[in-house]
N, C-alpha and C positions, 0 to 999 in steps of 0.2 A: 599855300601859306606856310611860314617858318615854324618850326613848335613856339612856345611863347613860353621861355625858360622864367618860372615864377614861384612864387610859392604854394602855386597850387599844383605844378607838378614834382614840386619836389617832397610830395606825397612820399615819404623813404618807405613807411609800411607796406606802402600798396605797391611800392618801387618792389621793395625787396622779394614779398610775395611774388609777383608776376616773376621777377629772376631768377626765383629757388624754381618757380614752377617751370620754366621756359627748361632752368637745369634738368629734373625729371623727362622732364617731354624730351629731351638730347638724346639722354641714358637711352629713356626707353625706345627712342627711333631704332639708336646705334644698335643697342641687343638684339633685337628682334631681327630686323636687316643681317646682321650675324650667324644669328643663330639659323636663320630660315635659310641662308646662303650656304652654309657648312651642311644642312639636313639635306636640301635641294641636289646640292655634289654630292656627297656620299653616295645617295640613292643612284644619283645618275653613274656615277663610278661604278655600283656595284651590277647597275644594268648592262655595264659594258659600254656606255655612248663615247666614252673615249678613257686616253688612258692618263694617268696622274703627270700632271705637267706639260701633257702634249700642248700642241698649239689651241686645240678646237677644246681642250679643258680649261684653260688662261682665256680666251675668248668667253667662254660661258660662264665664268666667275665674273669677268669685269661684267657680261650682261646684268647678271644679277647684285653688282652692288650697286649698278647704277638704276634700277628701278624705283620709280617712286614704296612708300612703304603699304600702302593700302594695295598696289599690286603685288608686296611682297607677299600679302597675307593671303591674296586670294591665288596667289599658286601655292602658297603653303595648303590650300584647304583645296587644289585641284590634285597636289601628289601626292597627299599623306590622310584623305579625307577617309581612309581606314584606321589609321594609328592617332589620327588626331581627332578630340570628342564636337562636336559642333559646338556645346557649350565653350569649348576653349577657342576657337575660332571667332567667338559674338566677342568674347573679351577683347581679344585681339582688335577686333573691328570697332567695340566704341573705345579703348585703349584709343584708336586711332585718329577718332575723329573728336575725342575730347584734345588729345593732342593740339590737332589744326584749331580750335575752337581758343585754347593757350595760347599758342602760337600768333593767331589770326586776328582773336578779338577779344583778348585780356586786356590790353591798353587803351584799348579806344578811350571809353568813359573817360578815362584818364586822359590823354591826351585832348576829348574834344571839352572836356572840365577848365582844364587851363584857358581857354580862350573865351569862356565864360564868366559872366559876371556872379553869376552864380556861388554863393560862397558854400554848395554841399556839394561833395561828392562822395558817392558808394559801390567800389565795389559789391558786386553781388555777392557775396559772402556763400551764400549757399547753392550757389550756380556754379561759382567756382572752387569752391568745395571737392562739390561732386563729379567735377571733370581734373581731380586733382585724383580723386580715390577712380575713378574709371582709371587715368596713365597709372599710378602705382600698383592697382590690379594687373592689367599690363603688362606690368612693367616685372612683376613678381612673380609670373607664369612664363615670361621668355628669361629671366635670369634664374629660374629652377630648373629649364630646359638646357640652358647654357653651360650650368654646375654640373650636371648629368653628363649631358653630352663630353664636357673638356673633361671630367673627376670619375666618368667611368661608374659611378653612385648614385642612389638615390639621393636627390636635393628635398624629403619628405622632413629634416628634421628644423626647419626655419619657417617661422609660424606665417602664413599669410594676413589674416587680420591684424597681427602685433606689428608687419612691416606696413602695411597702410595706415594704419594708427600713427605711425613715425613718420613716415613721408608727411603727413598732413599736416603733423606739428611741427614740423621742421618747418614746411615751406609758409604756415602761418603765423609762427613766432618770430 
């Protein structure tokens, strides 16, 4: 069936939430996938497996930007699972699967509402919440990685709870 463009899907709140959210979940795919791709080469550069620009170094970068991101994570935690904490690795991984959860099944309600005679519909509010501060956790751990990595500095001076506090009211006001 077609959506049934009505006034029950032009729900703008729950619109705009699910959009700012979808936005996050982008950010944090794109950083991550980045930043894991740049950490990945380095290392393998510094191992020797080949040299900057060669063909089989251009070959191994497209590999790695074309991987899904939940395998990004888990060769981030098979070649750095010295320098990287496990606890940053769990973030990484429900970062990711709150992600798909945005991605996958933020709309539904909403869209199976509209086809409903039913005159309520609710976002879960605190289901989706919480897989809003899972991506911006995330999402806050590979863009302090990412300031480091490109700025050569500590990214230690940008509050982690004050930027999830902000993502959440961003993406729920």
């Amino acid at each position: 069936m077609w959506l049934r463009i009505n006034d029950k899907l032009n729900d703008e709140k729950s619109l705009l939430s699910i959009g700012k959210a979808l936005c996050l979940c982008q950010k944090y795919e794109i950083t991550c996938k980045d930043i894991i791709t740049w950490l990945v080469v380095v290392k393998s550069l510094k191992e020797g497996k080949f040299s900057f620009l060669d063909n089989k170094y251009t070959s191994y970068v497209d590999k790695l930007v074309d991987i899904f991101l939940g395998q990004s994570i888990n060769l981030l935690k098979e070649r750095f699972s010295r320098e990287i904490k496990k606890a940053e690795i769990q973030i990484l991984k429900d970062a990711k699967d709150s992600r798909n959860f945005i991605v996958h099944n933020s709309a539904q309600d909403l869209i199976a509402w509209s086809f409903s005679s039913s005159s309520t519909h609710k976002l879960d509010l605190q289901v989706f919440t919480n897989h809003i501060i899972n991506v911006a956790e995330g999402d806050f751990l590979v863009s302090k990685w990412s300031y480091e990595f490109q700025e050569k500095e500590p990214g230690a001076f940008y509050n982690k709870d004050r930027y999830i506090k902000k993502i959440v009211e961003w993406v729920l006001s």
